[in-house]
C-alpha positions in Angstrom: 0.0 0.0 0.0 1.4 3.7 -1.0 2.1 5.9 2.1 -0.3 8.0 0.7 -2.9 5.8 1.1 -1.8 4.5 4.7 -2.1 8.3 5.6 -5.8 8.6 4.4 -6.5 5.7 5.6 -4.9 7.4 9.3 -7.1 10.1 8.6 -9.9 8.2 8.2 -9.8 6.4 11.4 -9.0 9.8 13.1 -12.1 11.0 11.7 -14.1 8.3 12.9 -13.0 8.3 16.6 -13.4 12.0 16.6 -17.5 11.3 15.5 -17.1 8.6 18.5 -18.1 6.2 15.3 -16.1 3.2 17.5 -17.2 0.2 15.2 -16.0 2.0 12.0 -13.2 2.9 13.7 -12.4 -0.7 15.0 -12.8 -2.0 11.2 -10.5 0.5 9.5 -7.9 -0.2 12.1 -8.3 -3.9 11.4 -8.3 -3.4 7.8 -5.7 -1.6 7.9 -3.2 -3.5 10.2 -1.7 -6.2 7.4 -1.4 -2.9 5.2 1.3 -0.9 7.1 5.0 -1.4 6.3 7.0 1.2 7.5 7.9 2.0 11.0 6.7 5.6 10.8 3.0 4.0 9.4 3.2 1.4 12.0 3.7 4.6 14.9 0.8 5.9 13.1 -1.7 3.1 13.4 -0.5 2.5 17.3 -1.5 5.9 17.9 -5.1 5.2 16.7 -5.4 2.4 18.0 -4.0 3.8 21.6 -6.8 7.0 20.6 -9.4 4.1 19.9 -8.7 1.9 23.1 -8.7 4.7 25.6 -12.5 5.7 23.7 -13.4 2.2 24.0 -12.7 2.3 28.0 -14.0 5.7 28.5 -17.6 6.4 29.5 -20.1 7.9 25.9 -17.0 6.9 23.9 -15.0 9.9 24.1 -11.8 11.0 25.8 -13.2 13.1 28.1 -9.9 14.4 29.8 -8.3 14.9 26.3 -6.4 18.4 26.7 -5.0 19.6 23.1 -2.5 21.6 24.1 -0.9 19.3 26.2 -1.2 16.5 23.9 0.4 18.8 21.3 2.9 19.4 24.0 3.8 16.0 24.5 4.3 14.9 21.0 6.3 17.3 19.9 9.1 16.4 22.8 8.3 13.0 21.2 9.8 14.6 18.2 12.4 16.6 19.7 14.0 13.7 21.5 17.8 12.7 20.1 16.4 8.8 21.0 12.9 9.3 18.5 12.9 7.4 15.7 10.3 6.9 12.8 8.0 5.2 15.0 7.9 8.1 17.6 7.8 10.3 14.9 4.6 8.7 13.0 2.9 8.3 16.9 3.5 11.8 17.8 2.2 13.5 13.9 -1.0 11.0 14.6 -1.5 12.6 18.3 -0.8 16.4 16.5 -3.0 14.9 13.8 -6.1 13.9 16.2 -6.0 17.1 18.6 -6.2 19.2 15.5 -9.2 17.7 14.4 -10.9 18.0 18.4 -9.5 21.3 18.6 -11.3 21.9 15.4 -14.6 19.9 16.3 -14.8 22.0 19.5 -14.5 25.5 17.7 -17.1 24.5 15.5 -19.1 23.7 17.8 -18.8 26.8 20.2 
């Protein structure tokens, strides 16, 4: 699979657990699991599945303590770190990636 697709395909899981849409979300992670190749995709998809497991525990489906700019915090030391590799690096842009699209959610909404 391209990375191009793998991303989409990121996107499209993120966009599902941000509509609390669990079952989709479940499927496209599944789907999506033989798929991933690289180390940076395989960051990627265990950040959304980490996103969709802490959902899947959480009461209504949603991360209720989920605080953007500390998430956005976090990832980017992720990033900084002399020890990241691709891995880290795919985790932490599929954190960013994720507390855009609340952040964005929630402005919408307000």
């Amino acid at each position: 699979m391209l990375a191009k697709v793998v991303q989409a395909s990121i996107a499209s899981i993120l966009d599902s657990l941000r509509r609390s849409d669990m079952e989709d979300a479940k499927r496209k992670i599944q789907a999506l699991m033989p798929e991933v190749k690289t180390e940076r995709e395989r960051g990627s998809l265990m950040a959304a599945a980490g996103i969709y497991a802490s959902m899947s525990k959480a009461k209504g489906g949603t991360m209720q303590t989920w605080d953007s700019a500390r998430v956005e915090r976090a990832a980017r030391s992720i990033v900084k770190s002399q020890l990241a590799d691709d891995f880290d690096g795919g985790y932490a842009d599929t954190l960013l990636n994720y507390s855009r699209l609340t952040a964005a959610g929630q402005q919408s909404a307000s």
